[in-house]
N, CA and C atoms of all chains as a GROMACS GRO file, in nm:
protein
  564
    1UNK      N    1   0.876  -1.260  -2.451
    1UNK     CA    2   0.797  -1.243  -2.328
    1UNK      C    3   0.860  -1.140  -2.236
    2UNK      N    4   0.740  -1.055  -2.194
    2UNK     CA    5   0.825  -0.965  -2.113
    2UNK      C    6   0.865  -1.053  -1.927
    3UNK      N    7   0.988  -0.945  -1.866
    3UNK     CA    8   0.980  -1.008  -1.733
    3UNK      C    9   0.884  -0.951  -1.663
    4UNK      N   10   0.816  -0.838  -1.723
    4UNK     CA   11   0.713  -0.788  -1.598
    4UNK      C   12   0.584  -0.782  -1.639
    5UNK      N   13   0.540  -0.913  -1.561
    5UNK     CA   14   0.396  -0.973  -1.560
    5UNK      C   15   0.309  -0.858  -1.474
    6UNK      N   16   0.194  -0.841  -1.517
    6UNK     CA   17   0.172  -0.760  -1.462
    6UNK      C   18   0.000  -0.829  -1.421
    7UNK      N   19  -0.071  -0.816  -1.276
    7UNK     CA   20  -0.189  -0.881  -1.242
    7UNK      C   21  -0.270  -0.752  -1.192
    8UNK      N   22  -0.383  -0.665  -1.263
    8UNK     CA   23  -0.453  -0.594  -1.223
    8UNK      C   24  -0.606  -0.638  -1.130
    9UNK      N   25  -0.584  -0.608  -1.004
    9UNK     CA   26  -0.650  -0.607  -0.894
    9UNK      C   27  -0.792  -0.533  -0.913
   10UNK      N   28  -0.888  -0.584  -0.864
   10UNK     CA   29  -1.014  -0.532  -0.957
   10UNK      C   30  -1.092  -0.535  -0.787
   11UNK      N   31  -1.221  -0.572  -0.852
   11UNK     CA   32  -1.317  -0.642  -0.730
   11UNK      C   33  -1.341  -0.732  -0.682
   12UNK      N   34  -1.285  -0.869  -0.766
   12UNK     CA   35  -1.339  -0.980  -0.758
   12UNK      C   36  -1.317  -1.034  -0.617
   13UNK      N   37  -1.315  -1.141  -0.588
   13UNK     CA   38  -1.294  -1.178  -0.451
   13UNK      C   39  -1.136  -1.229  -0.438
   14UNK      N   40  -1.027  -1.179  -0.353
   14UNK     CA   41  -0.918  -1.203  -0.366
   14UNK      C   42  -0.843  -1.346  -0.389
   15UNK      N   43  -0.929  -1.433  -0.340
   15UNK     CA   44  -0.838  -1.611  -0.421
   15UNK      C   45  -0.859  -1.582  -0.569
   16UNK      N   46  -0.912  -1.502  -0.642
   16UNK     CA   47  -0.908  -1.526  -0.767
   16UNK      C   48  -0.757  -1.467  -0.839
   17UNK      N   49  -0.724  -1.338  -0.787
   17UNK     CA   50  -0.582  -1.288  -0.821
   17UNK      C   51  -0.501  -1.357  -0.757
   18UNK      N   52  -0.487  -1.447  -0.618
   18UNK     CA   53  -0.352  -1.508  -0.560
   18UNK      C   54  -0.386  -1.609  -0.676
   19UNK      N   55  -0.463  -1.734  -0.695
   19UNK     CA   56  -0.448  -1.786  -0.802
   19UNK      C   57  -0.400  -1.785  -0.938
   20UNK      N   58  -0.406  -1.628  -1.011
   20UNK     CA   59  -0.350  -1.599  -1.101
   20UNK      C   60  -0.199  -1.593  -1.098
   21UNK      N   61  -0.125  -1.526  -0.939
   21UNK     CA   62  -0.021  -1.461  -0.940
   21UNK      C   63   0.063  -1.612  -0.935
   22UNK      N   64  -0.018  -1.714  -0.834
   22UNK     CA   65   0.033  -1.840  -0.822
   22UNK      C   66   0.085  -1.964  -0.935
   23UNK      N   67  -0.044  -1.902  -1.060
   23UNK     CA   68  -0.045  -1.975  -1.177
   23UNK      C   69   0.105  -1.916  -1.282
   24UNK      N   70   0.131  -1.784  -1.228
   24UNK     CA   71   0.234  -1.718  -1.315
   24UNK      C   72   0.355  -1.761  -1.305
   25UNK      N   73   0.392  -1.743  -1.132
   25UNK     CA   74   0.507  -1.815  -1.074
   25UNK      C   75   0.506  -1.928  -1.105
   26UNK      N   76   0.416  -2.019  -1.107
   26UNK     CA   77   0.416  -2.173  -1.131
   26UNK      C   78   0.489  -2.199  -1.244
   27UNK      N   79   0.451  -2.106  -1.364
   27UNK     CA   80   0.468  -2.141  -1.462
   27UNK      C   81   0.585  -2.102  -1.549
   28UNK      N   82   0.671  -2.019  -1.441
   28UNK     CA   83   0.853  -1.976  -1.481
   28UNK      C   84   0.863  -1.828  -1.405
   29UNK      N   85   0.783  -1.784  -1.406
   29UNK     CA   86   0.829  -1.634  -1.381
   29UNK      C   87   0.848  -1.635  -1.248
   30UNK      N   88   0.938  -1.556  -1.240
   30UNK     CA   89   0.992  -1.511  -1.141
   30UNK      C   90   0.985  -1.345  -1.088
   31UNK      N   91   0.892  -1.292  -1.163
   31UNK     CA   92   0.852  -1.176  -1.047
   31UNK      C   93   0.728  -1.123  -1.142
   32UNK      N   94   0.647  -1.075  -1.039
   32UNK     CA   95   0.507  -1.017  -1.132
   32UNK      C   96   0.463  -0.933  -1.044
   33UNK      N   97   0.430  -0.809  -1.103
   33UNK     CA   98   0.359  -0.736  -1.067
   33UNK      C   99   0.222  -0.688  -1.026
   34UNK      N  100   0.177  -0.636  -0.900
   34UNK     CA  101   0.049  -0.667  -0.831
   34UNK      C  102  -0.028  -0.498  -0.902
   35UNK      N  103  -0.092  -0.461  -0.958
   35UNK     CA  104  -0.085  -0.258  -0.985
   35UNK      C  105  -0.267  -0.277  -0.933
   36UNK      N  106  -0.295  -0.167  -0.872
   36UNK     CA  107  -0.436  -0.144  -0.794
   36UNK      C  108  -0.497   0.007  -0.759
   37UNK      N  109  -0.591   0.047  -0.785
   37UNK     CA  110  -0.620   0.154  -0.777
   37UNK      C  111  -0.741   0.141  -0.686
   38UNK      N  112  -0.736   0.302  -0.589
   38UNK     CA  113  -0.879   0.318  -0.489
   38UNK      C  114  -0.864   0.203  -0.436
   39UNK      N  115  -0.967   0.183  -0.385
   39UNK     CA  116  -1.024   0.081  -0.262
   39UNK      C  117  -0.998  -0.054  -0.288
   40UNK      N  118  -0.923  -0.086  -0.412
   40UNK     CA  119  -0.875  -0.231  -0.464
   40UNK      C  120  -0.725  -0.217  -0.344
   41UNK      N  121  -0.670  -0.089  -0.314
   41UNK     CA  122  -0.535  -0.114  -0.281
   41UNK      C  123  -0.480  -0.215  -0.166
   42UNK      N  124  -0.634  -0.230  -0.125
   42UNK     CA  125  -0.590  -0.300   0.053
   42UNK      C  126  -0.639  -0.421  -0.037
   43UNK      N  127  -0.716  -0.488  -0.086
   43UNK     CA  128  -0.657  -0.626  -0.186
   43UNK      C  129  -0.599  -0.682  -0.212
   44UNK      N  130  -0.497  -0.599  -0.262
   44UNK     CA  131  -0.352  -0.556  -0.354
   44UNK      C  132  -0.261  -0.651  -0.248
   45UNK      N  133  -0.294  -0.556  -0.156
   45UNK     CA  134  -0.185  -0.638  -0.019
   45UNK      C  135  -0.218  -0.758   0.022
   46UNK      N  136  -0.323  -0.750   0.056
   46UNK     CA  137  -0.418  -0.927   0.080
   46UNK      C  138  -0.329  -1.022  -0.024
   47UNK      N  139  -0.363  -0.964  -0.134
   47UNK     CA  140  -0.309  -1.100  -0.268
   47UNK      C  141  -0.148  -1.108  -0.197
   48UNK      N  142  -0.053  -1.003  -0.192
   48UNK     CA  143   0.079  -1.005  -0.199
   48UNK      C  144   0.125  -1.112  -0.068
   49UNK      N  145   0.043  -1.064   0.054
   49UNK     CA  146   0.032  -1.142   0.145
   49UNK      C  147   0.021  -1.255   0.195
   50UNK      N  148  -0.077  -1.323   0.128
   50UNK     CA  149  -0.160  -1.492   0.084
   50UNK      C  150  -0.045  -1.536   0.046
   51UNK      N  151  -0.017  -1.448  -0.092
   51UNK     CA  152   0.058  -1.574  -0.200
   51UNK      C  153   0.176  -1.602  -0.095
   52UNK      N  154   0.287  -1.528  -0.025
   52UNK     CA  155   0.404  -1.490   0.032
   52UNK      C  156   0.393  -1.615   0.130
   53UNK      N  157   0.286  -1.556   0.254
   53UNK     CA  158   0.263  -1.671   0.356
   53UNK      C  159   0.205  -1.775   0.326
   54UNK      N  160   0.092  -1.810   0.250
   54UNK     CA  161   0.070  -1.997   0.242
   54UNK      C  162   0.068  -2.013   0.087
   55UNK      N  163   0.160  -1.979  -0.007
   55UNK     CA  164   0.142  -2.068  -0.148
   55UNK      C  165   0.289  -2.021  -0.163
   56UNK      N  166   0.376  -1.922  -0.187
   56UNK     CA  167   0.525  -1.963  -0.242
   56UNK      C  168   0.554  -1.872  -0.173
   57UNK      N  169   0.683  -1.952  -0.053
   57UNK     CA  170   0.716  -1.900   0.054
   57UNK      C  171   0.858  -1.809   0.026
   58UNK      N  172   0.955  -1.881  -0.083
   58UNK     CA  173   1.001  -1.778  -0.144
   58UNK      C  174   1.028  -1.690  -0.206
   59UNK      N  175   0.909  -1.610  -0.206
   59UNK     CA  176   0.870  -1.466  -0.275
   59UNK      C  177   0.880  -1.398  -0.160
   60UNK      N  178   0.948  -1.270  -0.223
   60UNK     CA  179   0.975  -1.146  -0.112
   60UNK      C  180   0.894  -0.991  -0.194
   61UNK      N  181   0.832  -0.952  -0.133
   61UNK     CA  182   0.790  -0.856  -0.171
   61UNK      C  183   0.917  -0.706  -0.204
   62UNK      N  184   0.940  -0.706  -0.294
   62UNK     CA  185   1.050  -0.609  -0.397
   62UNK      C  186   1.011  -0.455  -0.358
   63UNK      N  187   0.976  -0.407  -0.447
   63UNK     CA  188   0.948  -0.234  -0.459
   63UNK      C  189   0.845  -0.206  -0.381
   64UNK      N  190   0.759  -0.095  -0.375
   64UNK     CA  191   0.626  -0.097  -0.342
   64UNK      C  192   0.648   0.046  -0.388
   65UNK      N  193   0.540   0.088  -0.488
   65UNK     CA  194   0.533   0.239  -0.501
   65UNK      C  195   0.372   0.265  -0.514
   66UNK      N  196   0.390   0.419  -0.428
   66UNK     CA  197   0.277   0.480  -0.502
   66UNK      C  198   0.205   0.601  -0.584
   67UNK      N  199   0.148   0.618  -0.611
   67UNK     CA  200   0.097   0.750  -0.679
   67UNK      C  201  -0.006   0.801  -0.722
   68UNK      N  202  -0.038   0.920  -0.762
   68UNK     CA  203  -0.181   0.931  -0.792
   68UNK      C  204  -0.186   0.942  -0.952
   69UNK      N  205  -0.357   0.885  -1.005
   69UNK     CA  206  -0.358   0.894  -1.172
   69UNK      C  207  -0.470   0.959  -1.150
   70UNK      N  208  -0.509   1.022  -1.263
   70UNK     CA  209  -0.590   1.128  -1.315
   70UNK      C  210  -0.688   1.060  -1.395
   71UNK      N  211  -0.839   1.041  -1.344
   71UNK     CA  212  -0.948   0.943  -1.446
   71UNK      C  213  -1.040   1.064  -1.486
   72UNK      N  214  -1.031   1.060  -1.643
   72UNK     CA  215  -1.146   1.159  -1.670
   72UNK      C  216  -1.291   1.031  -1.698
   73UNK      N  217  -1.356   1.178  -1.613
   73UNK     CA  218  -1.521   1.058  -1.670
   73UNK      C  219  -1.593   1.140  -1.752
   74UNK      N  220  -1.714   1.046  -1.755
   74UNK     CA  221  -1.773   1.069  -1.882
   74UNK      C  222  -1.832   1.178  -1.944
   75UNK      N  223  -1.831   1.307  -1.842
   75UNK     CA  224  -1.854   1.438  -1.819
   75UNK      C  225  -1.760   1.535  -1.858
   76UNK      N  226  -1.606   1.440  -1.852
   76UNK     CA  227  -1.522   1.557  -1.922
   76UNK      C  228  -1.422   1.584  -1.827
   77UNK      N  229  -1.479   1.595  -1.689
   77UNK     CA  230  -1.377   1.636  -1.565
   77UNK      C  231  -1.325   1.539  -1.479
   78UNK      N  232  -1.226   1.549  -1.429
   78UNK     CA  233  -1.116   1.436  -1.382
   78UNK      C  234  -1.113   1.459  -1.252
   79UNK      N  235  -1.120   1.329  -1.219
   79UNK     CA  236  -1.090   1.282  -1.070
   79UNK      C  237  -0.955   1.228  -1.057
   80UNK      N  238  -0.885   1.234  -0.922
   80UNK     CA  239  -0.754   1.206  -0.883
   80UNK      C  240  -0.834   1.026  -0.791
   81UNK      N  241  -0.688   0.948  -0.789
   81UNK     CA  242  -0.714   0.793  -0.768
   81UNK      C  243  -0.609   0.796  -0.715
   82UNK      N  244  -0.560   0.757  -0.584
   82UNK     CA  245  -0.455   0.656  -0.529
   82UNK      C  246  -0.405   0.536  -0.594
   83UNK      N  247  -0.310   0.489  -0.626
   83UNK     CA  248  -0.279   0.375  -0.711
   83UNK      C  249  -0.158   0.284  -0.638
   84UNK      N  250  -0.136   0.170  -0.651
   84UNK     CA  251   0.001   0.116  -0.590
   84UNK      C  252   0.061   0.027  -0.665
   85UNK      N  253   0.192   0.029  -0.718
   85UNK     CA  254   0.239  -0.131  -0.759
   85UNK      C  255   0.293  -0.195  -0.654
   86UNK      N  256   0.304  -0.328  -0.668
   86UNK     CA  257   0.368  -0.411  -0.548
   86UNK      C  258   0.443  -0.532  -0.616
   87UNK      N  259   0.560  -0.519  -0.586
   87UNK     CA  260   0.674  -0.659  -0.680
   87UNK      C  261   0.656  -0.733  -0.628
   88UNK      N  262   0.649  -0.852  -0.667
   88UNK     CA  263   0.649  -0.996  -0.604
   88UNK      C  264   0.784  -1.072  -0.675
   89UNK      N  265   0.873  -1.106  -0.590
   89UNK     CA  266   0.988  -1.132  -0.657
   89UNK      C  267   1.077  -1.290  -0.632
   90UNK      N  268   1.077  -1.367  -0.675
   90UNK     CA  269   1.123  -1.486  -0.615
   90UNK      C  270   1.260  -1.443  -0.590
   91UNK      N  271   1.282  -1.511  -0.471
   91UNK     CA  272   1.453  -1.488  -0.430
   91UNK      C  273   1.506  -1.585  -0.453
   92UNK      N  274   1.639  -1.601  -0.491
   92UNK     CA  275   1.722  -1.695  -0.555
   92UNK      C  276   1.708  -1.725  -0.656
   93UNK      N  277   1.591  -1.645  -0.723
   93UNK     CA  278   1.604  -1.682  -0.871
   93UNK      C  279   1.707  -1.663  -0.969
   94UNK      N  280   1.718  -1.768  -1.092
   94UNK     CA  281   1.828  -1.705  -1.172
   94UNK      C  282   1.750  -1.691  -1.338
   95UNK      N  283   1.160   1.343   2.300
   95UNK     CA  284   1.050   1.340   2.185
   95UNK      C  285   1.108   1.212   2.102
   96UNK      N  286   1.051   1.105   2.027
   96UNK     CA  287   1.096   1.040   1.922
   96UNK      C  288   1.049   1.111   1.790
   97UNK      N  289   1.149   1.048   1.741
   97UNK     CA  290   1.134   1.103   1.577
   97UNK      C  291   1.060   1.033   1.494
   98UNK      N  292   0.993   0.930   1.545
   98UNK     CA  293   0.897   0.816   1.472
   98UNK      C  294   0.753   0.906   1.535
   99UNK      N  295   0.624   0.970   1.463
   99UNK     CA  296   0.572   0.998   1.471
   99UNK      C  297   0.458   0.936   1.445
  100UNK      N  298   0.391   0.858   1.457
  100UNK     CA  299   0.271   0.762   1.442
  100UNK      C  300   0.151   0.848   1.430
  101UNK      N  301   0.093   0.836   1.297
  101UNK     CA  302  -0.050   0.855   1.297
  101UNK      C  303  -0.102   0.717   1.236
  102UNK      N  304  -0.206   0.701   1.298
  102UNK     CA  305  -0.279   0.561   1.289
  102UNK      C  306  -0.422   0.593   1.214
  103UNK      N  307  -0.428   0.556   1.073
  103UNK     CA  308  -0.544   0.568   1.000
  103UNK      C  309  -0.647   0.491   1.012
  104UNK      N  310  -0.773   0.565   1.055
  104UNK     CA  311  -0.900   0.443   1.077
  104UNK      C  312  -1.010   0.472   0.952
  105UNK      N  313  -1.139   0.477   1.000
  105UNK     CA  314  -1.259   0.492   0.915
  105UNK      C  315  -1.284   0.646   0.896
  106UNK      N  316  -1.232   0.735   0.973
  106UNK     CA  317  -1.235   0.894   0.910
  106UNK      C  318  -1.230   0.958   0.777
  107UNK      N  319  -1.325   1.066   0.771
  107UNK     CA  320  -1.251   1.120   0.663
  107UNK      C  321  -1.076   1.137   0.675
  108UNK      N  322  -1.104   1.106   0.500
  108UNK     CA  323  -0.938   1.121   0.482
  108UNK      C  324  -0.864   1.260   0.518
  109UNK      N  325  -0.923   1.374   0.528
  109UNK     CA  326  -0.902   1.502   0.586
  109UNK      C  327  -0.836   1.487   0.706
  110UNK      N  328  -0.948   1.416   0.772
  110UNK     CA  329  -0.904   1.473   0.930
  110UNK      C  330  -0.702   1.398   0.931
  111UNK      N  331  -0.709   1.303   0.887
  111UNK     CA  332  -0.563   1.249   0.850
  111UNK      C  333  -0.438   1.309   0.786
  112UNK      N  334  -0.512   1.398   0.684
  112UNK     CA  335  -0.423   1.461   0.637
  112UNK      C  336  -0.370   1.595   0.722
  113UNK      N  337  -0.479   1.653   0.802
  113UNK     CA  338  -0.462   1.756   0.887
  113UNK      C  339  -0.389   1.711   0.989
  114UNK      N  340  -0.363   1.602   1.088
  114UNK     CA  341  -0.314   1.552   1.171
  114UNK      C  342  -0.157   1.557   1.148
  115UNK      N  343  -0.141   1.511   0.989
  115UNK     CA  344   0.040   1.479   0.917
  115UNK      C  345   0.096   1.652   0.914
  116UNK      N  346   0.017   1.754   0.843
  116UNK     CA  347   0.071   1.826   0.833
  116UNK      C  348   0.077   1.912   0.934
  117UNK      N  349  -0.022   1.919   1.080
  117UNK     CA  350   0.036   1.982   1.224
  117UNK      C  351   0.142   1.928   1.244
  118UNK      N  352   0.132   1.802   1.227
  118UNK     CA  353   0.286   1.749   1.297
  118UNK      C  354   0.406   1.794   1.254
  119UNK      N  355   0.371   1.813   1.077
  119UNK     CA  356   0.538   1.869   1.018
  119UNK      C  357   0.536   1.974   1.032
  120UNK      N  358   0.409   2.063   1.035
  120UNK     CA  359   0.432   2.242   1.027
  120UNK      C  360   0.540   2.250   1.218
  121UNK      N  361   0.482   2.165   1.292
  121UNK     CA  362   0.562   2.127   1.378
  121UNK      C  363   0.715   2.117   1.433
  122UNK      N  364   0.753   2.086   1.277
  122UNK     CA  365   0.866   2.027   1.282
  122UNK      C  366   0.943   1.913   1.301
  123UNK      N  367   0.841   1.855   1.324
  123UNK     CA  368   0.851   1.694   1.287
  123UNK      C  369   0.913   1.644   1.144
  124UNK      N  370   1.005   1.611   1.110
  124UNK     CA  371   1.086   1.566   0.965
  124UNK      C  372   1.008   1.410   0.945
  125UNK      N  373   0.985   1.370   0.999
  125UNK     CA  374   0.932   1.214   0.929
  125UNK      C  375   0.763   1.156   1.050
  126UNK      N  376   0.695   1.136   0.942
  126UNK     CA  377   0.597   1.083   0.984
  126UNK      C  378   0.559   0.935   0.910
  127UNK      N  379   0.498   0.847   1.024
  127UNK     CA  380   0.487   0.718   0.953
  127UNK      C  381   0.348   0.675   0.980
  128UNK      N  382   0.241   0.689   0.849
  128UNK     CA  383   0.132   0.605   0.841
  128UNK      C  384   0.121   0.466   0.863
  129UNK      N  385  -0.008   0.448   0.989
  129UNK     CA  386   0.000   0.320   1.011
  129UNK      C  387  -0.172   0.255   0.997
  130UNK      N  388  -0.212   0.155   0.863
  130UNK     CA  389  -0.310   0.084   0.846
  130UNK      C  390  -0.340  -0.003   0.813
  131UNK      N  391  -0.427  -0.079   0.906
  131UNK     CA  392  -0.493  -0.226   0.880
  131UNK      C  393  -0.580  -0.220   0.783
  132UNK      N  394  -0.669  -0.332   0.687
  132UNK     CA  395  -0.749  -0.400   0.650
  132UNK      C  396  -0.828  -0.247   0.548
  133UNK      N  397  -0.926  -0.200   0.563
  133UNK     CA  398  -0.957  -0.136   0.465
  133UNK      C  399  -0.892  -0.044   0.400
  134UNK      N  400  -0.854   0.058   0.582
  134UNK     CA  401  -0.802   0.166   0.570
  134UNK      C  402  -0.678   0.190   0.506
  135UNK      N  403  -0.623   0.088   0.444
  135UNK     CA  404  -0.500   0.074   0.367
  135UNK      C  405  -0.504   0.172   0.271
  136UNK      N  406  -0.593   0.138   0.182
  136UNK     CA  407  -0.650   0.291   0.058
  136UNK      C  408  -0.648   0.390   0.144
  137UNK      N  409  -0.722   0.439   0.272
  137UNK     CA  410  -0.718   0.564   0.283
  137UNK      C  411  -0.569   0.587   0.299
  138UNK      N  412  -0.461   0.492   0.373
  138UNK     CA  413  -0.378   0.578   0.414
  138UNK      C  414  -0.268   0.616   0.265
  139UNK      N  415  -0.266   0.585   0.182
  139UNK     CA  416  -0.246   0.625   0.014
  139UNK      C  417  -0.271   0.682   0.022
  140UNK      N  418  -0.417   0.715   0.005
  140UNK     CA  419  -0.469   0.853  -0.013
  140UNK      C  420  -0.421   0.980   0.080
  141UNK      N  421  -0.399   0.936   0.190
  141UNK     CA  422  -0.334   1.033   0.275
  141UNK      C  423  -0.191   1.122   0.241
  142UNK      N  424  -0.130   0.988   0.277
  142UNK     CA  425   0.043   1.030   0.181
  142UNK      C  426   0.003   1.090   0.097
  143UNK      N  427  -0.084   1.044  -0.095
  143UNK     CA  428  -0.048   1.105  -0.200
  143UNK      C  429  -0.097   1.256  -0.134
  144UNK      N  430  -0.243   1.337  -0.090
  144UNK     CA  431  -0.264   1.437  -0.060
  144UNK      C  432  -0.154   1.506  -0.005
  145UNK      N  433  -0.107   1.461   0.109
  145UNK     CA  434   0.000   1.567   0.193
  145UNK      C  435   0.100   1.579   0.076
  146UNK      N  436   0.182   1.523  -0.035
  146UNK     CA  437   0.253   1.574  -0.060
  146UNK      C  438   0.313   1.626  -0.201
  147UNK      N  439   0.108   1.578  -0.222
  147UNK     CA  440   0.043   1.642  -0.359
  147UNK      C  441  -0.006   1.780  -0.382
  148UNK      N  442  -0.058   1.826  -0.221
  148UNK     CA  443  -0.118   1.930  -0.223
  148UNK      C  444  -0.089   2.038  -0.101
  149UNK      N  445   0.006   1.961   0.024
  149UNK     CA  446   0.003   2.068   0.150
  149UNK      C  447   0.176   2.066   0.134
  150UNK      N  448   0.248   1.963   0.109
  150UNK     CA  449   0.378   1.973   0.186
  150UNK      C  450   0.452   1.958   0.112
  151UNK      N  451   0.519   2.026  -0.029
  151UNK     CA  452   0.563   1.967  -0.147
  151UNK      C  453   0.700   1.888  -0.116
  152UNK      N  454   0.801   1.923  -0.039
  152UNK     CA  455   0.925   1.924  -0.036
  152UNK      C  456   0.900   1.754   0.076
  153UNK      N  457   0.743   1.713   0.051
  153UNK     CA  458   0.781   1.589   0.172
  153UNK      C  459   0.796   1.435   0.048
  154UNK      N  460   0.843   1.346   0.103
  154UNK     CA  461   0.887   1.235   0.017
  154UNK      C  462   0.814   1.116   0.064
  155UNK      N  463   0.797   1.032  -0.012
  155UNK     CA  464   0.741   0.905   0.011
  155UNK      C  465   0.888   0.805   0.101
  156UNK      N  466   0.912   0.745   0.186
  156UNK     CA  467   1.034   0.682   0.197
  156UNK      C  468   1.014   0.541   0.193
  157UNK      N  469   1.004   0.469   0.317
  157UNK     CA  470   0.976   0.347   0.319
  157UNK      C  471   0.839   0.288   0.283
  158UNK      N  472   0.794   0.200   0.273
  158UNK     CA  473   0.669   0.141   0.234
  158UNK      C  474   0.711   0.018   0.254
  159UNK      N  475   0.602  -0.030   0.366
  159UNK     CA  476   0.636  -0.189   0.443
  159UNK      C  477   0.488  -0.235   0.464
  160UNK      N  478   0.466  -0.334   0.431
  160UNK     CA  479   0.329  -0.425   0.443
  160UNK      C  480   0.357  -0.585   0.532
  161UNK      N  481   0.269  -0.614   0.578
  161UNK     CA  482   0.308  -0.728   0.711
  161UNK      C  483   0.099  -0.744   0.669
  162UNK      N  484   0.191  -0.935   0.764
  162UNK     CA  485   0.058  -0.950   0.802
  162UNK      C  486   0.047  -0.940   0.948
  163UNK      N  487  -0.113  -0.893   1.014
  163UNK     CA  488  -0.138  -0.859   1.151
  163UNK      C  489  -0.240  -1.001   1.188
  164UNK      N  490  -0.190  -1.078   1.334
  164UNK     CA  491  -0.271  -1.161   1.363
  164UNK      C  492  -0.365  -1.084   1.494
  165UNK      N  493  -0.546  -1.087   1.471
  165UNK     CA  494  -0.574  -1.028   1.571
  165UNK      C  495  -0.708  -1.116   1.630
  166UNK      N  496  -0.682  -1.140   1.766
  166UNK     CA  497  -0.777  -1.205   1.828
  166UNK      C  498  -0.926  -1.139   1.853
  167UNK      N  499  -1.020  -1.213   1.829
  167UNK     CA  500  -1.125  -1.136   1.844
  167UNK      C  501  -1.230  -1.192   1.956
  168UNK      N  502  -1.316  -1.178   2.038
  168UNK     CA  503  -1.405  -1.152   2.149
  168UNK      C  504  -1.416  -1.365   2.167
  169UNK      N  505  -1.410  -1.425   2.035
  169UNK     CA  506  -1.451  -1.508   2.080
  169UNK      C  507  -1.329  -1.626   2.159
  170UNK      N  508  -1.228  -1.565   2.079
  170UNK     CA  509  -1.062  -1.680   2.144
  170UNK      C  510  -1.048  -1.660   1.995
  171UNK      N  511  -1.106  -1.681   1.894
  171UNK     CA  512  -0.993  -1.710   1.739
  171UNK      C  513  -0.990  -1.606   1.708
  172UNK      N  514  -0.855  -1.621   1.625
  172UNK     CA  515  -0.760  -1.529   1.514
  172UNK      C  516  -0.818  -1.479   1.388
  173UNK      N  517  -0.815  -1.362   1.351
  173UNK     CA  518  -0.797  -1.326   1.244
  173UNK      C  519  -0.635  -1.272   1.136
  174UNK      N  520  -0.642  -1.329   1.009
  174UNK     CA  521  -0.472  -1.242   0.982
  174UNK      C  522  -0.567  -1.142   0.878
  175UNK      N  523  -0.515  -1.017   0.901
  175UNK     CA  524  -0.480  -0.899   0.830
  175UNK      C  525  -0.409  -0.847   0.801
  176UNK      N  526  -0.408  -0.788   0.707
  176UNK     CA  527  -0.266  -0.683   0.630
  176UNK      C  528  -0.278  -0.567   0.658
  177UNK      N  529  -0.172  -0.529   0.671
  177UNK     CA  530  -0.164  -0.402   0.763
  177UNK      C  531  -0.027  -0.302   0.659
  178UNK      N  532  -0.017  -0.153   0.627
  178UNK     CA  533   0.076  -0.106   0.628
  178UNK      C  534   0.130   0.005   0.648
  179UNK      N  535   0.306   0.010   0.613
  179UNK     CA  536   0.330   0.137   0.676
  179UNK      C  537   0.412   0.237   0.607
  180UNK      N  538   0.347   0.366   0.577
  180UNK     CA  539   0.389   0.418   0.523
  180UNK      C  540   0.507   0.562   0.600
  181UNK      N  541   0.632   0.586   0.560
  181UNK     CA  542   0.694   0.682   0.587
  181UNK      C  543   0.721   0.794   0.474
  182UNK      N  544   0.668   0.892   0.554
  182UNK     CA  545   0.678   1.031   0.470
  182UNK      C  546   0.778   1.131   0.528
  183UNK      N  547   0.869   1.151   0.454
  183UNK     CA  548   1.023   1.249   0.498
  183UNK      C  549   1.017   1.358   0.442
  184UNK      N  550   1.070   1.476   0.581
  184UNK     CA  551   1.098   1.632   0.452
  184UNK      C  552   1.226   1.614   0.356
  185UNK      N  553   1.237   1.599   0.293
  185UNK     CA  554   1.340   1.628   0.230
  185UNK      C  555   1.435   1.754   0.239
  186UNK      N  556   1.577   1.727   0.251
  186UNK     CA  557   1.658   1.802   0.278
  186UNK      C  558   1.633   1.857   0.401
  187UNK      N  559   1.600   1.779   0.490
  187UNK     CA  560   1.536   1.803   0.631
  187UNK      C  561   1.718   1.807   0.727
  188UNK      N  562   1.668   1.876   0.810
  188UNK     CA  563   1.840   1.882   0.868
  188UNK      C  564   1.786   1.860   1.031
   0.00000   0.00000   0.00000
């Protein structure tokens, strides 16, 4: 198993990813990754946020990076995307 | 003058934002720090990656800090939002 869980941020309505990220931690891990592109990014934070303040209070938010990716569509020509990862990291973990 | 330079990202084109970062550094301003709530979070990504994808090469991504914002609204109750902040540095800035 790898250590870096990784939870891609979509559209859905955001209790559905804190639930996931919640179900991960629950279940041993100790840090997982939030990754989000375009207009998912302010989500991204919502989820990191939720989980932090009312479901596991000892998670600290780790790295935060960002960058741009290159989407070709179906035409051939590529558009540029804002993207972000965000660590979610239990502290004191061993 | 402070050296904390605040531009505050709203519902604008992402332009007018990016034009705002790079008067400030053509300026001479060495560090500027994006500041956004609730949607505008994506734009302000998008901001950073542009300025230093396409106007300001030698500028750096630095800090990246996300919080939650409690904000009262017209009627007496709270809303929490996520809010963040991004710092962009010249590099090798003296």
């Amino acid at each position: 198993m790898s250590e870096e869980n990784v939870v891609y941020i979509g559209n859905k309505p955001v209790m559905n990813y804190v639930l996931a990220v919640v179900t991960q931690m629950n279940g041993g891990t100790s840090e997982v990754i939030l990754k989000a592109r375009g207009r998912a990014i302010s989500r991204a934070v919502d989820v990191a946020e939720i989980v932090r303040n009312r479901f596991i209070t000892d998670v600290g938010i780790g790295r935060i990076d960002i960058c741009t990716e290159e989407i070709m569509n179906n035409e051939g020509t590529s558009t540029n995307v804002s993207a972000i990862e965000i660590q979610l990291a239990k502290e004191f973990s061993k």
